[in-house]
C-alpha positions in Angstrom: 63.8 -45.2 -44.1 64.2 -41.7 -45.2 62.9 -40.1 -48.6 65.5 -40.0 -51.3 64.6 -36.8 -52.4 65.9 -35.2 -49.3 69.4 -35.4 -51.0 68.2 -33.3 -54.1 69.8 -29.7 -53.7 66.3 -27.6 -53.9 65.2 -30.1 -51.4 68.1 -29.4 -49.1 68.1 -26.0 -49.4 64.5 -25.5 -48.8 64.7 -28.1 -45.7 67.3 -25.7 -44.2 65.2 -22.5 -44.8 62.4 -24.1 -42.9 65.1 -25.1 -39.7 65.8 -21.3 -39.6 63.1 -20.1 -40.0 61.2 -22.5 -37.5 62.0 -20.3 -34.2 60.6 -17.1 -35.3 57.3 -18.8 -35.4 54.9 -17.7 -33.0 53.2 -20.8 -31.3 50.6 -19.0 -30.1 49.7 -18.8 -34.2 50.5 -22.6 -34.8 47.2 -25.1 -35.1 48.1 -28.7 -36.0 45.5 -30.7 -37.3 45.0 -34.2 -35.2 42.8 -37.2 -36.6 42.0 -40.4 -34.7 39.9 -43.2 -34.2 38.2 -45.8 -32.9 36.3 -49.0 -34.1 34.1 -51.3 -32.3 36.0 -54.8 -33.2 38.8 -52.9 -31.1 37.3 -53.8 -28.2 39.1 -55.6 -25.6 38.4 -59.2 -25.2 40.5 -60.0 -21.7 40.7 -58.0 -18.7 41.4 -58.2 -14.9 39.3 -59.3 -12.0 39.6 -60.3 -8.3 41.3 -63.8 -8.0 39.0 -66.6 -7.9 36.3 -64.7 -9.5 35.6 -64.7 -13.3 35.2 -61.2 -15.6 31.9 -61.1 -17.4 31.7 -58.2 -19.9 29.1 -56.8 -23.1 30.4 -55.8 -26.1 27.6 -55.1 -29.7 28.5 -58.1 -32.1 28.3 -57.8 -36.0 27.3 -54.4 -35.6 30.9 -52.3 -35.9 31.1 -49.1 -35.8 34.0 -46.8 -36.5 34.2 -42.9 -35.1 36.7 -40.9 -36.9 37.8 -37.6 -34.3 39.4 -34.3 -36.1 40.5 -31.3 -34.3 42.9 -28.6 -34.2 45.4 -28.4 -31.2 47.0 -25.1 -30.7 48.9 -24.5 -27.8 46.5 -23.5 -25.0 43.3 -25.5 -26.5 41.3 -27.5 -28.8 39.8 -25.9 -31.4 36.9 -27.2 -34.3 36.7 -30.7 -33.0 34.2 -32.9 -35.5 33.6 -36.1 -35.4 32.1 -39.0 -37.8 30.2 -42.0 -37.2 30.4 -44.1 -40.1 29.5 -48.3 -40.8 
């Protein structure tokens, strides 16, 4: 599914300025901001073990948390990283 507004003429024409203009960007310059995370309840509930034997593991229960992760990525590192720990 594509956004119908990329067949308006401004659109178009500003989508194509963008294409040219993209490789005279320096990446050096570029940072791209990232966000991910993570929730307890997304822990696994199956795993592997040696045959024969079974797989005992720990995970909290009724107590989920969720860690939100933002950083900027540039091109050589990581920059600004935050995270949130939230219910």
């Amino acid at each position: 599914m594509h956004a119908s507004e990329q067949h308006r003429e401004d659109v178009a024409k500003a989508r194509d300025g963008w294409k040219k203009m993209q490789p005279a960007l320096d990446p050096d310059r570029l940072v791209f901001i990232d966000e991910t995370g993570t929730n307890t309840q997304m822990t696994r509930t199956r795993g592997r073990c040696a045959k024969g034997e079974r797989r005992v593991d720990y995970a909290p229960h009724g107590h989920w948390k969720t860690t939100t992760f933002v950083a900027g990525l540039r091109n050589d590192a990581i920059t600004a990283p935050w995270w949130l720990t939230g219910q």
